[in-house]
N, C-alpha and C positions, 0 to 999 in steps of 0.2 A: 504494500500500500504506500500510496505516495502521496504529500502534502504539498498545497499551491497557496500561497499567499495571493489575493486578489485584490488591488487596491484600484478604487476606481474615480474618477474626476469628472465633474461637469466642466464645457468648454462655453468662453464666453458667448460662442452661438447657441447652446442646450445641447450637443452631441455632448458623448457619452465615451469616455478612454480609459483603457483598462492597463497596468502591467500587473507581470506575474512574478512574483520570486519563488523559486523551488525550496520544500523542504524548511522553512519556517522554523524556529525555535520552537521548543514544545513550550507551551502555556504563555506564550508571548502576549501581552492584556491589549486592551483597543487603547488607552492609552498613550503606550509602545506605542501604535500604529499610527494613531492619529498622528502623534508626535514625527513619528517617521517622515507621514505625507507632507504636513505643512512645512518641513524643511525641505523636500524636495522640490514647490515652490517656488521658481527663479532660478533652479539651477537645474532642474532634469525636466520640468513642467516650465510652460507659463504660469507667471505671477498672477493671472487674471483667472484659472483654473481654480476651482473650487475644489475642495474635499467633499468625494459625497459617500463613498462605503467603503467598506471593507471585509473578508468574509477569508478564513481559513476552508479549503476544499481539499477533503479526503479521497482518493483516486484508486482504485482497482481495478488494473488491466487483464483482462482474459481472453490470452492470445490465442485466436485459432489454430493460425497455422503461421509457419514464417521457413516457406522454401527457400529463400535465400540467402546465407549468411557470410 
């Protein structure tokens, strides 16, 4: 099972931008996150991008088949 950090941004036209980081600290609080977002802010985001969620996503891949390796 695999963990995605999803942090997501309202743009000053209303569209909707996501990034993901893999693999998250375990118990990392919103907090943490928020705090994370609004310094990313002017330097990885437009300063005019809003914070608007956040959401830890658990992932389980069940690979059929994989003929090429």
């Amino acid at each position: 099972m695999a963990k995605r950090l999803i942090m997501s941004f309202i743009t000053s036209d209303g569209r909707s931008r996501n990034f993901q980081l893999q693999d998250p600290i375990d118990g990392i609080s919103a907090t943490d996150v928020q705090n994370l977002m609004n310094s990313m802010k002017g330097v990885i985001v437009p300063s005019d991008w809003q914070v608007d969620r956040a959401a830890v996503v658990d992932t389980t891949t069940n690979e059929l088949f994989n003929l090429v390796e």
